[in-house]
Residue frames as qw, qx, qy, qz and C-alpha x, y, z in Angstrom:
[[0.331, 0.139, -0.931, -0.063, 36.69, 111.62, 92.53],
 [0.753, -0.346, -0.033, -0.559, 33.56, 109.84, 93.84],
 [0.272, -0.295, 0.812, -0.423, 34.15, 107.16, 96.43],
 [0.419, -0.077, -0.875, -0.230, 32.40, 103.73, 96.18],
 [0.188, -0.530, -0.822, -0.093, 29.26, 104.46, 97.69],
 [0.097, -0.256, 0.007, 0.962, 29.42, 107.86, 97.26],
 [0.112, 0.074, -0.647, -0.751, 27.06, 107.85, 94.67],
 [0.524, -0.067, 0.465, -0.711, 23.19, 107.95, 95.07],
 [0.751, 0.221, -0.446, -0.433, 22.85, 105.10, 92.64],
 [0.196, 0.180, -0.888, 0.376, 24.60, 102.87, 95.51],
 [0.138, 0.130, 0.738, -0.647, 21.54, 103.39, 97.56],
 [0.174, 0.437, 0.883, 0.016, 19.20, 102.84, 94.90],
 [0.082, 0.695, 0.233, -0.675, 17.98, 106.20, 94.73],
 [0.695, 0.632, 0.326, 0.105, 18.32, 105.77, 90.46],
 [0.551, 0.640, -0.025, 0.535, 20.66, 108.19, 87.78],
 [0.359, -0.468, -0.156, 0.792, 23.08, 110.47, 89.65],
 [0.361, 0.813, 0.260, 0.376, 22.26, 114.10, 88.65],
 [0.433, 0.091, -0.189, 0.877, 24.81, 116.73, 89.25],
 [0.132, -0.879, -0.392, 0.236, 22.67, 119.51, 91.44],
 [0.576, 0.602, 0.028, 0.553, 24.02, 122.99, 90.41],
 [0.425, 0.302, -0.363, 0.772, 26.75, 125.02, 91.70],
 [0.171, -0.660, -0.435, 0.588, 25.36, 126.78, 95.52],
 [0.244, 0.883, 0.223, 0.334, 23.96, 130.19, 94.87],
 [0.273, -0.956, 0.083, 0.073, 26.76, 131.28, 97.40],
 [0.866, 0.025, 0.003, 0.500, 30.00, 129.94, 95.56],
 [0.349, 0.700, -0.197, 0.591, 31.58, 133.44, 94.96],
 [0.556, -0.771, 0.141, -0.277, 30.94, 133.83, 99.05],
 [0.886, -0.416, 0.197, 0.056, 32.83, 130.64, 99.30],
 [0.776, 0.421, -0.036, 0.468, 35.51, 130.98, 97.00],
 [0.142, 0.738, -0.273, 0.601, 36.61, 134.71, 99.03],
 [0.780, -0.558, 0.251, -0.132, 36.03, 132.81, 102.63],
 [0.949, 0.059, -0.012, 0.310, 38.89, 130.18, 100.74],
 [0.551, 0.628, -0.088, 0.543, 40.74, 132.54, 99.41],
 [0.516, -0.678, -0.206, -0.482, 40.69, 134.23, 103.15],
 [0.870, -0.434, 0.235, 0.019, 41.41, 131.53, 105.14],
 [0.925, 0.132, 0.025, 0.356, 44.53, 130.98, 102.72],
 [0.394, 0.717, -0.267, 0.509, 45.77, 134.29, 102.93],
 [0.465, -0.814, 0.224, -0.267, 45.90, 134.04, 106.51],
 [0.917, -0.307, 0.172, 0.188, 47.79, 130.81, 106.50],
 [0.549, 0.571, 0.023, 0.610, 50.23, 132.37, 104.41],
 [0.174, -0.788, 0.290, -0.514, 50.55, 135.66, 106.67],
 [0.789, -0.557, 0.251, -0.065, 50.89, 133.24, 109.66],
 [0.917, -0.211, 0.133, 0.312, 53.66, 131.30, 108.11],
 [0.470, 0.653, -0.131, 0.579, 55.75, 134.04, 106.42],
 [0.452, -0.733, 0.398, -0.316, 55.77, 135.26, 110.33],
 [0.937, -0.300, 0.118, -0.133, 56.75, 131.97, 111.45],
 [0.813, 0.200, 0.024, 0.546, 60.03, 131.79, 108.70],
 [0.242, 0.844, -0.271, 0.395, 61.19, 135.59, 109.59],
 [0.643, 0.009, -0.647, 0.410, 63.82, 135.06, 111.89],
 [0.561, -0.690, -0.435, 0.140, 63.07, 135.21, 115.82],
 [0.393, 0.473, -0.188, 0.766, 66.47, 137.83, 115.91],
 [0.184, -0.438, 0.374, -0.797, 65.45, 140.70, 118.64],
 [0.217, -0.104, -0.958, 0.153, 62.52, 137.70, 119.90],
 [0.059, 0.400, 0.326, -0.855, 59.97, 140.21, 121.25],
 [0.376, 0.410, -0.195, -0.807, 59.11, 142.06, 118.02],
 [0.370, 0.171, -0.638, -0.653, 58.78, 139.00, 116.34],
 [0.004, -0.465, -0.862, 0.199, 56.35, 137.12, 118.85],
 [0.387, 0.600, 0.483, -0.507, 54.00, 139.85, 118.78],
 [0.393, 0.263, -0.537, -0.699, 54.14, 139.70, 114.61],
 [0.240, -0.047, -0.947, -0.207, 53.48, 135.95, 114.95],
 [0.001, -0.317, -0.631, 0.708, 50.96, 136.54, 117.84],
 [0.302, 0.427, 0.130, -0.842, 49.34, 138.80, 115.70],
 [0.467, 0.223, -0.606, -0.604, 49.01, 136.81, 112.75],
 [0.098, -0.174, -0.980, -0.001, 48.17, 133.62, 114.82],
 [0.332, 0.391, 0.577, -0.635, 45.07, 135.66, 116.04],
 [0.345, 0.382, -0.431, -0.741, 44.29, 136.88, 112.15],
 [0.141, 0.122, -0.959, -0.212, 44.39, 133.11, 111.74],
 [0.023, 0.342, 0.914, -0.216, 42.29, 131.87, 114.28],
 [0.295, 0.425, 0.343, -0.784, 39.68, 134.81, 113.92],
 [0.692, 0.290, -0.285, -0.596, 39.03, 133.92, 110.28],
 [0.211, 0.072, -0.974, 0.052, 39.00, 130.35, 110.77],
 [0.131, 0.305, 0.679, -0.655, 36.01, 131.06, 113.19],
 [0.497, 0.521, -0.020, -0.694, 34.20, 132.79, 110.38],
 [0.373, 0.162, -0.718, -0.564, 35.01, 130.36, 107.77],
 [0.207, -0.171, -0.957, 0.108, 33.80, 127.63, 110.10],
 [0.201, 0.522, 0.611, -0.560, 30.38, 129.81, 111.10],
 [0.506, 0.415, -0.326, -0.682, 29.42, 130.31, 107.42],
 [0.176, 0.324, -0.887, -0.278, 30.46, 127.12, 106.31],
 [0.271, -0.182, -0.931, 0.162, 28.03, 125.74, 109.09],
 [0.216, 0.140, 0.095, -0.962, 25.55, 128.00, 109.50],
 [0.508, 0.359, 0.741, -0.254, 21.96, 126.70, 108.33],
 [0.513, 0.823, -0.095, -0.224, 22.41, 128.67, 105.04],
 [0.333, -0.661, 0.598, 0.307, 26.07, 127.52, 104.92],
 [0.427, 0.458, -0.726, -0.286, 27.62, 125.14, 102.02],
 [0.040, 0.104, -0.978, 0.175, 27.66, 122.18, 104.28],
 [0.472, 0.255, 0.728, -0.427, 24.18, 122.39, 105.00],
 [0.540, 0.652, -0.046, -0.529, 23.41, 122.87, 101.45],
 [0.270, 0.395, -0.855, -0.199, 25.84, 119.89, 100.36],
 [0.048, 0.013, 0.999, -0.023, 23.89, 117.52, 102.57],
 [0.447, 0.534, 0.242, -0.676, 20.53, 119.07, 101.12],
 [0.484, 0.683, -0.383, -0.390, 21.47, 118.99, 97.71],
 [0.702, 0.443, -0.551, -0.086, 23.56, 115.52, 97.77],
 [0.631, -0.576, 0.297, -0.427, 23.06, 113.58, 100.48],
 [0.985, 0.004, 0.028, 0.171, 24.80, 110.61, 99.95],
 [0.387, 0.621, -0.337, 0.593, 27.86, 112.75, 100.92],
 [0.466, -0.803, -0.056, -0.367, 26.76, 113.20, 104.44],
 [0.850, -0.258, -0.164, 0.429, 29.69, 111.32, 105.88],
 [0.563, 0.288, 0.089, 0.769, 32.00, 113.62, 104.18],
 [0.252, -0.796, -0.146, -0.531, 29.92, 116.76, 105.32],
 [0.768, -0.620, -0.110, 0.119, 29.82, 115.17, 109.02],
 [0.799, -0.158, 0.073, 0.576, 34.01, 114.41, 108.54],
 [0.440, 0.386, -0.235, 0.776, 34.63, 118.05, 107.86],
 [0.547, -0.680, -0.313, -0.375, 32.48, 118.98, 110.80],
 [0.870, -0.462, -0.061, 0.160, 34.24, 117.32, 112.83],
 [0.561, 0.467, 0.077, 0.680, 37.38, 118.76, 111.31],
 [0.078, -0.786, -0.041, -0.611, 36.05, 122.22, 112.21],
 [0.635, -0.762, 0.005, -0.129, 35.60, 121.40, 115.62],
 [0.847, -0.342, 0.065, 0.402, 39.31, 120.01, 116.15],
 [0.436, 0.553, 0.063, 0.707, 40.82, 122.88, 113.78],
 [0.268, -0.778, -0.123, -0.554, 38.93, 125.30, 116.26],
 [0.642, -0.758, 0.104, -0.044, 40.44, 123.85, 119.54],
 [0.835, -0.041, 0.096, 0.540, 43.71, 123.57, 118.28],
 [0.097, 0.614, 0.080, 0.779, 43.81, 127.32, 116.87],
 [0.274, -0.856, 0.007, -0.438, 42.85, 128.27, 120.58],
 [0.872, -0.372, 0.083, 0.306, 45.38, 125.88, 121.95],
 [0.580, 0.158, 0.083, 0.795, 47.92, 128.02, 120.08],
 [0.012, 0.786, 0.059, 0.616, 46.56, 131.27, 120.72],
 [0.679, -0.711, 0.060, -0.174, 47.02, 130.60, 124.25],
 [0.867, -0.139, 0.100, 0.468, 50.28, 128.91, 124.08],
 [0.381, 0.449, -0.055, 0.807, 51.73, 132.09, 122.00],
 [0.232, -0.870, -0.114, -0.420, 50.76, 133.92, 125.00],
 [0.989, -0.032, -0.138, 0.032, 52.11, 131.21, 127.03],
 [0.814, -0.121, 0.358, 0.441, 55.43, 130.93, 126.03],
 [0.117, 0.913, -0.257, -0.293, 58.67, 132.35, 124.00],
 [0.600, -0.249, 0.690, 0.319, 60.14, 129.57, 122.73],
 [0.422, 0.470, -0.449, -0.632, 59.99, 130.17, 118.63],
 [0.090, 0.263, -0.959, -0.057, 60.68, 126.70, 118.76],
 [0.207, 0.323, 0.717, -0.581, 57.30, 125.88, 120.40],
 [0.401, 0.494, 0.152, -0.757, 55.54, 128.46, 119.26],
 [0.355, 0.510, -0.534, -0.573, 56.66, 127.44, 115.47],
 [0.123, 0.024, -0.976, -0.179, 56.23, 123.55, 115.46],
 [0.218, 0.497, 0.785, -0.299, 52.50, 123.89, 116.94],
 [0.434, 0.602, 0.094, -0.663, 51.49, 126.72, 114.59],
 [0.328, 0.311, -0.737, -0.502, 53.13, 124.97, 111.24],
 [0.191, 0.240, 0.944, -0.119, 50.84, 121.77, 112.65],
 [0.404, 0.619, 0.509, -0.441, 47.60, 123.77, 112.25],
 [0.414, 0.620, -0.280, -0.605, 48.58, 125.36, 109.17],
 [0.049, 0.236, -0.943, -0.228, 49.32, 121.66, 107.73],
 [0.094, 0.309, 0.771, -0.550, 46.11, 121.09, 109.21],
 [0.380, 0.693, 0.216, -0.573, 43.88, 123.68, 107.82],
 [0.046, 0.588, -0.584, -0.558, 45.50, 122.68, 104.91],
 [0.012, 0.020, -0.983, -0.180, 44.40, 119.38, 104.44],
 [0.288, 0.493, 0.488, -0.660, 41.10, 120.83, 105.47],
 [0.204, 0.492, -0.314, -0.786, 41.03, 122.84, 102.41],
 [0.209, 0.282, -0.804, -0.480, 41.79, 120.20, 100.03],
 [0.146, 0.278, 0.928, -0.201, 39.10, 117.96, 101.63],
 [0.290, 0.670, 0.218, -0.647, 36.47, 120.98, 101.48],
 [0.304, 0.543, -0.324, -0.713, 37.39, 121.29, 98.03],
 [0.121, -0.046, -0.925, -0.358, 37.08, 117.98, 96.66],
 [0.185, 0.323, 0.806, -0.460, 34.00, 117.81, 98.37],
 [0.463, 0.671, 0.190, -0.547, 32.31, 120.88, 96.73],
 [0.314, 0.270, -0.735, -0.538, 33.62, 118.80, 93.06],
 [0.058, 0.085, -0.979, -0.175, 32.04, 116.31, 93.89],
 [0.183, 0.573, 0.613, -0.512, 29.00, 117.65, 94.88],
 [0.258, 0.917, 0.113, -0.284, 28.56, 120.31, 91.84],
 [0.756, 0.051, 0.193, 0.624, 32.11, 119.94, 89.94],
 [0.187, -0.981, -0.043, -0.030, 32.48, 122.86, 91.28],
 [0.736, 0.162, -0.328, 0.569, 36.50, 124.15, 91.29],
 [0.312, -0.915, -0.252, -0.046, 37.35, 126.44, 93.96],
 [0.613, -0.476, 0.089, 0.624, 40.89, 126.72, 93.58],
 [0.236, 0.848, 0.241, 0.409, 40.84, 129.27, 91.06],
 [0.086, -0.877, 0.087, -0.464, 43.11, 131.86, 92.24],
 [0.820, -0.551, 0.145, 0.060, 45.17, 129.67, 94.84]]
């Protein structure tokens, strides 16, 4: 869905043409696919039950790192000077907000993943542990779905394939 002044014909700039697909979509489709399996591994820890309390902090522990380590990678491709983002506001600038607004994203995804990785060190409270990790994953979620409209609207491009 394009946005009222989304569109480079808002800004005068004449016909809209659809630029084609990045030359790195398969890159970006296994970074998605990636980032989703971790949020998945993180929350299937998160519903097993806390029972002995130990064993299962260092499962969750382990998966919140999984998490946060590919999060780090999606968000240093993504933004990289080769990355998608720099290649969405290259290709179709009259997106750049939207680029900027998952930037900014990244950066608050990224200190919130190390604000839980520290807390699960932190603390034993499942209770804790579980309402601040199901935030980020709600989080990185909504990420996604942003990211993904984006790269339609840039290239009607689908990237959920396979989600």
């Amino acid at each position: 869905m394009t946005l009222e002044g989304d569109s480079p014909t808002a800004f005068g700039v004449g016909a809209a043409r659809q630029p084609s697909a990045p030359a790195g979509d398969q890159a970006a489709r296994a970074r998605r696919l990636a980032l989703h399996a971790a949020l998945v591994d993180l929350e299937e820890a998160l519903t097993s039950p806390a029972g002995d309390g130990a064993g299962w902090l260092q499962t969750v522990r382990t998966s919140i790192e999984a998490m946060d380590e590919t999060l780090r990678a999606h968000v240093r491709d993504a933004e990289s000077a080769e990355g998608l983002l720099a290649q969405i506001g290259e290709d179709s600038p009259w997106l750049g907000p939207r680029v900027e607004q998952l930037r900014r994203a990244h950066r608050e995804l990224l200190e919130q993943s190390n604000a839980l990785t520290i807390d699960c060190h932190q603390t034993a409270d499942a209770d804790v542990i579980r309402d601040k990790a199901f935030d980020l994953i709600q989080r990185v979620s909504r990420h996604r779905h942003q990211a993904a409209d984006l790269l339609y609207d840039a290239y009607d491009l689908d990237l959920s394939a396979g989600d």
